[in-house]
C-alpha positions as a printed NumPy array, in Angstrom:
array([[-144.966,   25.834, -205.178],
       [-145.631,   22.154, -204.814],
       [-146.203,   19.694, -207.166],
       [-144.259,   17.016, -206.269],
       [-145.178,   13.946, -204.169],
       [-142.509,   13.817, -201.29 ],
       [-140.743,   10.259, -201.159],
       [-140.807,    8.725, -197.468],
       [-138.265,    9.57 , -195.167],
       [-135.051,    7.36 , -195.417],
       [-132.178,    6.131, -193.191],
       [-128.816,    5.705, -193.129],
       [-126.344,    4.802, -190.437],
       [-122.579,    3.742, -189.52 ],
       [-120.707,    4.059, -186.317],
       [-121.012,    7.294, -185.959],
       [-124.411,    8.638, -186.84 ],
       [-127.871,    7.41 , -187.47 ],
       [-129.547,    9.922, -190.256],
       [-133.187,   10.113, -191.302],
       [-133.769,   12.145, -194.51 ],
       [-136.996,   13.915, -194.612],
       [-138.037,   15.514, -197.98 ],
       [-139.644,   18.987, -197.206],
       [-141.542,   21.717, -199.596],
       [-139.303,   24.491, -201.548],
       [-136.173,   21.813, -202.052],
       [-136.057,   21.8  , -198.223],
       [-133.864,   18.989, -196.698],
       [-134.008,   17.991, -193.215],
       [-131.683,   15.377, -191.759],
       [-132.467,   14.387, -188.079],
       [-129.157,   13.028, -186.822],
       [-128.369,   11.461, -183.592],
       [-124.633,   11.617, -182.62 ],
       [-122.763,    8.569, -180.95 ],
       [-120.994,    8.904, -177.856],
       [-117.197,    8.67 , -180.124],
       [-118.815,   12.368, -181.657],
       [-119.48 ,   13.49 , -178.07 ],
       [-115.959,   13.077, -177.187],
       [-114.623,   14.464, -179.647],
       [-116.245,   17.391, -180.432],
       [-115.754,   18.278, -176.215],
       [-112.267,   17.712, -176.506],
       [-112.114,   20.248, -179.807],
       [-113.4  ,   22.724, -177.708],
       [-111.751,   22.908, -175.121],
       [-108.436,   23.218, -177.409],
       [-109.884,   25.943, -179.628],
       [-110.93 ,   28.067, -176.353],
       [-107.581,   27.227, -174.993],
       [-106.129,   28.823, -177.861],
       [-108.043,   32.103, -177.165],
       [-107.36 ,   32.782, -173.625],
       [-104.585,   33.904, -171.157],
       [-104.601,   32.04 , -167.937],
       [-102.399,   33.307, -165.57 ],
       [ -99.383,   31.172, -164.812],
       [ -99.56 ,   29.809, -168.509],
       [ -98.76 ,   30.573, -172.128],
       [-101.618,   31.013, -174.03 ],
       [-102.878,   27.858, -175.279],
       [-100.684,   25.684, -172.255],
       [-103.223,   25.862, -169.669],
       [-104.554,   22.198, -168.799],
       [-107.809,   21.045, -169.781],
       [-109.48 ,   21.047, -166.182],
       [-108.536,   24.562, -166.09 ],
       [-110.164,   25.648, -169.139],
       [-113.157,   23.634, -168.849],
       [-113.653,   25.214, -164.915],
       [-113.102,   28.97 , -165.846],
       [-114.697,   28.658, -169.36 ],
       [-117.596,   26.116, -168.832],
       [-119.913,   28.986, -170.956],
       [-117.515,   28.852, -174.021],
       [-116.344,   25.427, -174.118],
       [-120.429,   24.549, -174.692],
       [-121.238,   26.604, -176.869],
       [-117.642,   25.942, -178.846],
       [-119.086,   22.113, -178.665],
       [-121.81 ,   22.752, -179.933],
       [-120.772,   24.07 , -182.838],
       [-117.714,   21.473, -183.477],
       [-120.224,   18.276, -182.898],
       [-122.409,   20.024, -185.356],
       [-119.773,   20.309, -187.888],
       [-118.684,   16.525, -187.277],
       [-122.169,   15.314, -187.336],
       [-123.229,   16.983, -190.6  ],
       [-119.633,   15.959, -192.287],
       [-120.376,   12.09 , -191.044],
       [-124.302,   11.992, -191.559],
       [-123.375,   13.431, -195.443],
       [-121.32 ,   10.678, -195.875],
       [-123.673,    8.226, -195.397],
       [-126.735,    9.995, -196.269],
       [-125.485,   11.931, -199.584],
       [-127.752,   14.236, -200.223],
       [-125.946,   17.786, -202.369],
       [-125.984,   21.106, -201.098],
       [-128.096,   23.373, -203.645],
       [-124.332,   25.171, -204.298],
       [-121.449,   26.284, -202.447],
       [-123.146,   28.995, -200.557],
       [-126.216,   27.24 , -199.513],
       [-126.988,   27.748, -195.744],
       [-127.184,   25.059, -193.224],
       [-128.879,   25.561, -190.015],
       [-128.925,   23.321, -187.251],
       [-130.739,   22.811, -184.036],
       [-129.566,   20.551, -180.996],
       [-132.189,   19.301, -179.324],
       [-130.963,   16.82 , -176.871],
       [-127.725,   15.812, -176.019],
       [-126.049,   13.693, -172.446],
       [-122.777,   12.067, -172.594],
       [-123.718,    9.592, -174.874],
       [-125.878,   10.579, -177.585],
       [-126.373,   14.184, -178.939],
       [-129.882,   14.476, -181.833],
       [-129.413,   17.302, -184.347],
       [-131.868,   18.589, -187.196],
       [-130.322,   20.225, -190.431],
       [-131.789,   21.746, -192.85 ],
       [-130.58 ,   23.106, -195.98 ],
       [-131.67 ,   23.45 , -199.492],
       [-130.969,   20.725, -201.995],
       [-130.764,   20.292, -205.814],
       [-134.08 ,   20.556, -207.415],
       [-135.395,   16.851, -209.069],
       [-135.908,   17.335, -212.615],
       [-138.552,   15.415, -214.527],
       [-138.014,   13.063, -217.76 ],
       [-138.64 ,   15.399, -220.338],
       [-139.542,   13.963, -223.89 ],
       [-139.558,   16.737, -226.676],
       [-141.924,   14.669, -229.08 ],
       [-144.411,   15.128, -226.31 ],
       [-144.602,   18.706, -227.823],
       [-147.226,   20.398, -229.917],
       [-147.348,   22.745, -230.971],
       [-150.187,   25.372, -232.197],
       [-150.189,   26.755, -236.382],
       [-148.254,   30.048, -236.287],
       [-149.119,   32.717, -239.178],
       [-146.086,   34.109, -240.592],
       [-146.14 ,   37.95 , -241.641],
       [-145.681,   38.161, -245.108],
       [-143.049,   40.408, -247.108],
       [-143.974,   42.406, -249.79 ],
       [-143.773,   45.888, -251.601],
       [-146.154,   47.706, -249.081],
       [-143.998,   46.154, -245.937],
       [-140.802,   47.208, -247.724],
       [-141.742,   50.766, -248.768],
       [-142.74 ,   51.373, -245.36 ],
       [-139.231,   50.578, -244.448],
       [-137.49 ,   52.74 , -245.975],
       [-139.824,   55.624, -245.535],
       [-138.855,   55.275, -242.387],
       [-134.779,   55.062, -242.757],
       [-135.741,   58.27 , -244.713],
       [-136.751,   59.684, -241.629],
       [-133.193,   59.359, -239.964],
       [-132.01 ,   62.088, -242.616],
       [-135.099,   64.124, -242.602],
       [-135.12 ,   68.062, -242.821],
       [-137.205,   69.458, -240.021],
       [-139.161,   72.65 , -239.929],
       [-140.92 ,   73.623, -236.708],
       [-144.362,   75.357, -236.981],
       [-145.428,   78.288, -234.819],
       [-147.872,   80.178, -236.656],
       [-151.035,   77.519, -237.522],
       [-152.682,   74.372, -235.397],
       [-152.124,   71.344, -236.411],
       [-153.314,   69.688, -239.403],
       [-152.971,   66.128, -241.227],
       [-149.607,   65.009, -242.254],
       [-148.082,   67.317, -239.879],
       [-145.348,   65.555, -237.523],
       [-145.919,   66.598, -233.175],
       [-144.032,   65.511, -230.328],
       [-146.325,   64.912, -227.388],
       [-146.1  ,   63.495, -224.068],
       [-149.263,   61.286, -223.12 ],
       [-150.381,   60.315, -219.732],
       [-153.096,   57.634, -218.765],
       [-155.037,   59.383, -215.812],
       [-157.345,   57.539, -213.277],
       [-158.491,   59.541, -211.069],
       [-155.91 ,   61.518, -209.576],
       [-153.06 ,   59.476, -210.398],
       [-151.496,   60.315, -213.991],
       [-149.341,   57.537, -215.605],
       [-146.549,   58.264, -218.137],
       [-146.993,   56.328, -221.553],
       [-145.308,   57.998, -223.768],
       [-142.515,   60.914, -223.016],
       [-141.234,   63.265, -226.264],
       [-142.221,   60.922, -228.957],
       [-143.164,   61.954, -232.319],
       [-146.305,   60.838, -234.511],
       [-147.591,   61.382, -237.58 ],
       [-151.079,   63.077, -238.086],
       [-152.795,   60.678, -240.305],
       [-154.695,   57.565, -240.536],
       [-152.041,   55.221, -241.321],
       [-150.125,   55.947, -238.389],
       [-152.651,   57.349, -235.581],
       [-155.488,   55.971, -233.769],
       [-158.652,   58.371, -235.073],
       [-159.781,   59.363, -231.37 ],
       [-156.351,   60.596, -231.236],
       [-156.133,   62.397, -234.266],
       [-159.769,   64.574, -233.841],
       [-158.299,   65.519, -230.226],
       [-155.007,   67.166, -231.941],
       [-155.917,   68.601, -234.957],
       [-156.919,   71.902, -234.629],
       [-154.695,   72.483, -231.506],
       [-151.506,   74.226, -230.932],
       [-148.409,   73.915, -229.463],
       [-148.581,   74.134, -225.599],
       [-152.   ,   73.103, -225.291],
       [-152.588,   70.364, -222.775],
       [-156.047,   68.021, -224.595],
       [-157.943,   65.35 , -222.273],
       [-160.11 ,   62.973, -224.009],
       [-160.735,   59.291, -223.68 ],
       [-158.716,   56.524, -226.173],
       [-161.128,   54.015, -227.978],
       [-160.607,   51.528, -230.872],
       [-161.234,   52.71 , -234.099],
       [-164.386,   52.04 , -235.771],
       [-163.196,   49.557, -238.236],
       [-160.992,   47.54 , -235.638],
       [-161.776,   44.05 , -235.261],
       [-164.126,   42.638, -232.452],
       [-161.393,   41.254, -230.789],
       [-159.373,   44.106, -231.081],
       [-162.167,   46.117, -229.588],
       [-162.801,   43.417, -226.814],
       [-159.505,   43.827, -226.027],
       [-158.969,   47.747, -225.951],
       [-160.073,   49.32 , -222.55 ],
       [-161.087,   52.703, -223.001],
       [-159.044,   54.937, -220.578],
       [-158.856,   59.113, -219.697],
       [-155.889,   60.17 , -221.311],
       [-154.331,   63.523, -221.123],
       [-151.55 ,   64.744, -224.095],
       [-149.466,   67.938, -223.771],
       [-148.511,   69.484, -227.088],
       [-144.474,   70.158, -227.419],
       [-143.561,   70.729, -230.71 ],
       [-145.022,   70.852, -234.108],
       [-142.857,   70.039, -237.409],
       [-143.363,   69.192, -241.125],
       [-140.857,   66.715, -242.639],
       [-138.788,   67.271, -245.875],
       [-138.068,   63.72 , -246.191],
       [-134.767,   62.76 , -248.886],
       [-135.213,   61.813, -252.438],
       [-134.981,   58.03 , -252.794],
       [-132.509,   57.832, -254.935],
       [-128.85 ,   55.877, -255.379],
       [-127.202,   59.116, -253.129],
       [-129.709,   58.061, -250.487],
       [-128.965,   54.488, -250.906],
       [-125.48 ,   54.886, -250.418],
       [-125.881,   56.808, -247.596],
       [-127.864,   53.768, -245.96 ],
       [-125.111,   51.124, -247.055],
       [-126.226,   50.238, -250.057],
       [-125.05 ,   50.32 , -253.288],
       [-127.677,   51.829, -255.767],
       [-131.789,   51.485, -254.984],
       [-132.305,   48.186, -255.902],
       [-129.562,   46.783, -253.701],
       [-131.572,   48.91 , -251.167],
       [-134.823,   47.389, -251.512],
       [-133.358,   43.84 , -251.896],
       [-131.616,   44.266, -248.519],
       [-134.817,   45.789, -247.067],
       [-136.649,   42.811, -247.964],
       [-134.112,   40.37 , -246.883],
       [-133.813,   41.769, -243.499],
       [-137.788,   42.068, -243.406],
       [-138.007,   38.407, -244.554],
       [-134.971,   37.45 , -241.364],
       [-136.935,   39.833, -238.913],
       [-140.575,   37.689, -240.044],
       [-138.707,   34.664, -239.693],
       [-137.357,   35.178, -236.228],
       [-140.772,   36.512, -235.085],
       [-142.571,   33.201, -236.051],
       [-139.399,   31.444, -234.527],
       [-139.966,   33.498, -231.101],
       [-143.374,   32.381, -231.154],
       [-142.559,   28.529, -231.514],
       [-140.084,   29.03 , -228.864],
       [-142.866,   30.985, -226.444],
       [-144.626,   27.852, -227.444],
       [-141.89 ,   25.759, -226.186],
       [-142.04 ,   27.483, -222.767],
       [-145.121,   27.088, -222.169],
       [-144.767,   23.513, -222.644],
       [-142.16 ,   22.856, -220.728],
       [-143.966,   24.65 , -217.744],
       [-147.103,   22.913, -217.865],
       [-146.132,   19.599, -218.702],
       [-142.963,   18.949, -216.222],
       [-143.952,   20.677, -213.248],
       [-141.261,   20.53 , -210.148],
       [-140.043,   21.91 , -206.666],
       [-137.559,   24.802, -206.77 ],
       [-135.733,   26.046, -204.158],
       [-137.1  ,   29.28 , -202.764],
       [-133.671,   31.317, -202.706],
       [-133.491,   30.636, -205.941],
       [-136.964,   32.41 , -206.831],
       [-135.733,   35.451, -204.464],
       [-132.741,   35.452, -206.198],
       [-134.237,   36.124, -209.432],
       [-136.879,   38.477, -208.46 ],
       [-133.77 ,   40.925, -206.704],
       [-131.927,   40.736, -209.956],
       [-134.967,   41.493, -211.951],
       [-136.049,   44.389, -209.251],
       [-132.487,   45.673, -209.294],
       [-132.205,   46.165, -213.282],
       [-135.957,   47.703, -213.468],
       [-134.808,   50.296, -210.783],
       [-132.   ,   51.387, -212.924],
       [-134.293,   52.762, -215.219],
       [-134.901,   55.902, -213.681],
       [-138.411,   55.849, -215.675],
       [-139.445,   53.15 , -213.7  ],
       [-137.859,   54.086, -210.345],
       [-139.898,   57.242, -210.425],
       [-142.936,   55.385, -210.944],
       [-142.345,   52.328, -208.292],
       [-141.759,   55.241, -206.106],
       [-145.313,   56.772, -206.366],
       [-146.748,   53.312, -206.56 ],
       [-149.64 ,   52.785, -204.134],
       [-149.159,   49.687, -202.185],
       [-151.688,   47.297, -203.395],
       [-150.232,   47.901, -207.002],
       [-146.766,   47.395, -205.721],
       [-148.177,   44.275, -204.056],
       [-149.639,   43.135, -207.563],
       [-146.162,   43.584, -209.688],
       [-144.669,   42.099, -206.761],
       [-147.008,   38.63 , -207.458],
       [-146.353,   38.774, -210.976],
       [-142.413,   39.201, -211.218],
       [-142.54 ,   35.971, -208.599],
       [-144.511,   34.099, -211.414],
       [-142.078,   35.177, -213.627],
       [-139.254,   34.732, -211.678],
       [-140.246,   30.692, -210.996],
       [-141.098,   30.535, -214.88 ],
       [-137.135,   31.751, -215.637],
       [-135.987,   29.543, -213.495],
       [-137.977,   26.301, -214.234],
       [-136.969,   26.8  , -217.73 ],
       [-133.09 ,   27.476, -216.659],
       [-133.573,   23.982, -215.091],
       [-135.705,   22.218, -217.787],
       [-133.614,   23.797, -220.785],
       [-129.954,   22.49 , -219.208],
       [-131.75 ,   19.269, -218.603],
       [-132.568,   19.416, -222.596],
       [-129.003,   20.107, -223.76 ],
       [-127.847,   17.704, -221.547],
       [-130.197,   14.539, -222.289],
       [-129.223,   15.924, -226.285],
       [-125.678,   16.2  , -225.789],
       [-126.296,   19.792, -227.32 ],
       [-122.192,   21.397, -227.12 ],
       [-121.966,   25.064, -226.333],
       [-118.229,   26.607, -226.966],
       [-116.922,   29.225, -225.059],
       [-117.067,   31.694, -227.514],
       [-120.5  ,   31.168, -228.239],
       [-120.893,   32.533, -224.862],
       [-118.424,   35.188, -224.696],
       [-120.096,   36.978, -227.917],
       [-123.786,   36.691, -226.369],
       [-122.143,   38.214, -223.527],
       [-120.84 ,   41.258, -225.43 ],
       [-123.984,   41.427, -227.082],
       [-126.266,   41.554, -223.961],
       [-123.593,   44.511, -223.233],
       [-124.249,   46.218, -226.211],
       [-127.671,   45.674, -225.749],
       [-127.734,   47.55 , -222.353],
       [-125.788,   50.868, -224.137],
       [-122.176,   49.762, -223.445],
       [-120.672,   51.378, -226.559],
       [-116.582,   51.294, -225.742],
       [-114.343,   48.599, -226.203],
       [-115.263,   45.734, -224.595],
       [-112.189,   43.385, -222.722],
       [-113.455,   39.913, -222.334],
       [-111.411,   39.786, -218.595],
       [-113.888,   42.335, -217.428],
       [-117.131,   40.792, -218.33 ],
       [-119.179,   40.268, -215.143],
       [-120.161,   36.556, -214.332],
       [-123.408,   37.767, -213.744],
       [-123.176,   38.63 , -217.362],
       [-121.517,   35.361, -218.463],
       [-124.582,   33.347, -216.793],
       [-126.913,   35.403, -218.205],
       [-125.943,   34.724, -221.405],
       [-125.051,   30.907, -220.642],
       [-128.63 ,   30.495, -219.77 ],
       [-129.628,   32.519, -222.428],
       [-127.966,   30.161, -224.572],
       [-129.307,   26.779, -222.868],
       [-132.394,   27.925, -223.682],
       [-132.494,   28.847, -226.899],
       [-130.366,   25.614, -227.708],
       [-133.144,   23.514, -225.923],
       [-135.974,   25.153, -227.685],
       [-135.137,   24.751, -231.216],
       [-134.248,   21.11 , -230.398],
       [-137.282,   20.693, -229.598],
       [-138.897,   22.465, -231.876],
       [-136.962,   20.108, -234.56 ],
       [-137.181,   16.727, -232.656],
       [-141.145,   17.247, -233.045],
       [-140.795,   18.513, -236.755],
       [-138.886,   15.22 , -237.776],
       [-141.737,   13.599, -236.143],
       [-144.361,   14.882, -238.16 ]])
């Protein structure tokens, strides 16, 4: 990508070396470096020691053979040796003039030599540098009215009805088809033409209007277990116009694997007890508490997606491309864990593949423009992050990925520690400036 205008090439010089910088796309530096004859020298006369060091000329101990020696048997090494050591000088004396930082520690250098006599040598480098990160001013922000779901009786007796379910009785059904308020587990496959997509794999639903689309619900009542149904999903008729805009109508094919009826627990103090609780009433305030932190959090996540998107189009930059491919193998490598998804890439026609491939480098520049925009952020803010803070969103991303034992904080990967550092940054960077523009209002 490449939105920045690239400053005119600059020059630096001592003894030594005379450098011209040249800005290139993707964070690409090149420095164009011609080598004085003191360079030349030197560089010849470190090669010819380090081959001398290497071979066995008869007559000598290894590494005693004069220097006319080596450089007549060895002319072949001893060049490309020099090459290589008036390389290293040249980038080592053109960085201390020119100064420009290495994207990290294991950013690759290349070099080519493209002249060289017994008095000057020219050299190109190029190497990735540190991206240039715009002046970001978080009152510049603003954002867009976001509706907060409201708490009430329906939202918490819905709720628990469901923590019911976790100590339901289940009956299976044989002997009948399926009727309304029945409970099925189904699998459900989207199918264009002859490719068949999983969507949904053993889940259970409830046959009834509250909790089942109706073109669903006239395809399975009336069957039985075992049948495989083919229909075509479609909004419902009371859905909203965008709603229905936004619903595409697909061939879908479900395969029947169980039917059950519930015997749900009595709600009752025993059953709120059993939940953590200590009577029904502490129950239902609870419910609605953690309702009321989960609706608060939502409109939170939506002022921070808000924040993001900000940031993005507002303060647009270079990034380095390794950086991008970087991110896109660590986001390809955890999706292909997921043997779900492995089994699917697998099957993947290539133009699809191609697609997903677009989009997760989209996303992978978005994660890390905001890695780069957030730090700046907590930086310009002076925003502190503590260790621990770190270490426990650490343990949590662990948690979150089914790591159940004991966790020792010495074996934590550091891919896991940045994760959650940036993870932090972030969040850190977004509510500040979510607040900078609220005391601005």
């Amino acid at each position: 990508m490449s939105h920045t205008t690239h400053a005119e090439p600059a020059e630096f010089k001592n003894d030594q070396v005379h450098v011209v910088v040249l800005q290139r796309p993707g964070c690409r530096v090149e420095l164009r470096v011609k080598a004085a004859h003191p360079l030349i020298q030197a560089a010849r006369r470190d090669a010819v020691k380090a081959v001398g060091k290497e071979v066995l000329i008869p007559g000598f101990r290894k590494g005693r053979a004069p220097d006319e020696m080596i450089l007549k048997k060895y002319p072949k090494e001893i060049e490309k040796e020099m090459h290589n050591k008036l390389a290293d000088a040249s980038f080592a004396e053109a960085q201390k003039v020119a100064k420009v930082p290495l994207l990290n520690n294991n950013a690759r250098v290349t070099f080519d030599l493209q002249k060289m006599d017994s008095q000057e040598a020219e050299l190109v480098f190029s190497f990735e540098t540190e991206p240039a990160i715009p002046a970001i001013d978080p009152k510049q922000f603003e954002p867009k009215p976001v509706e907060r779901v409201q708490i009430g009786e329906k939202e918490m007796e819905e709720a628990i009805r469901q923590m019911q379910f976790f100590f339901a009785q289940w009956k299976p059904v044989m002997d009948r088809p399926v009727q309304e308020k029945d409970y099925i587990m189904i699998d459900l496959d989207t199918i264009e033409g002859e490719t068949a997509q999983r969507v949904f794999n053993q889940v259970r639903f409830e046959i009834s209007n509250e909790r089942m689309a109706k073109w669903m619900q006239n395809l399975l009542i009336g069957a039985k277990v075992g049948d495989v149904l083919e229909g075509i999903s479609e909004p419902d008729a009371d859905a909203t116009d965008e709603e229905k805009k936004e619903f595409a109508p697909k061939n879908v094919r479900i395969s029947i694997l169980k039917l059950e009826e519930a015997t749900l627990p009595e709600l009752n103090d025993e059953f709120a007890k059993k939940v953590g609780a200590r009577d029904v009433a502490h129950m239902r305030q609870s419910v609605t508490d953690m309702l009321n932190r989960q609706a608060d959090e939502k409109a939170r996540d939506s002022l921070r997606e808000q924040v993001n998107e900000f940031l993005i189009k507002q303060y647009p930059f270079e990034i380095p491309h390794s950086l991008i491919q970087t991110e896109m193998e660590h986001r390809q490598r955890q999706l292909l864990q997921n043997p779900n998804f492995k089994r699917d890439w697998d099957i993947m026609p290539q133009n699809e593949k191609k697609s997903f491939e677009i989009k997760m480098a989209a996303e992978s520049t978005h994660a890390v423009q905001l890695f780069y925009l957030s730090r700046q952020v907590v930086r310009n803010a002076n925003i502190g992050i503590t260790h621990k803070e770190v270490q426990d969103e650490a343990i949590a991303t662990l948690r979150a990925h089914g790591v159940q034992q004991q966790i020792s904080l010495d074996q934590i990967p550091k891919e896991v520690y940045a994760l959650a550092l940036s993870k932090i940054i972030l969040t850190r960077a977004q509510d500040y400036i979510i607040a900078t523009r609220a005391s601005n209002q």
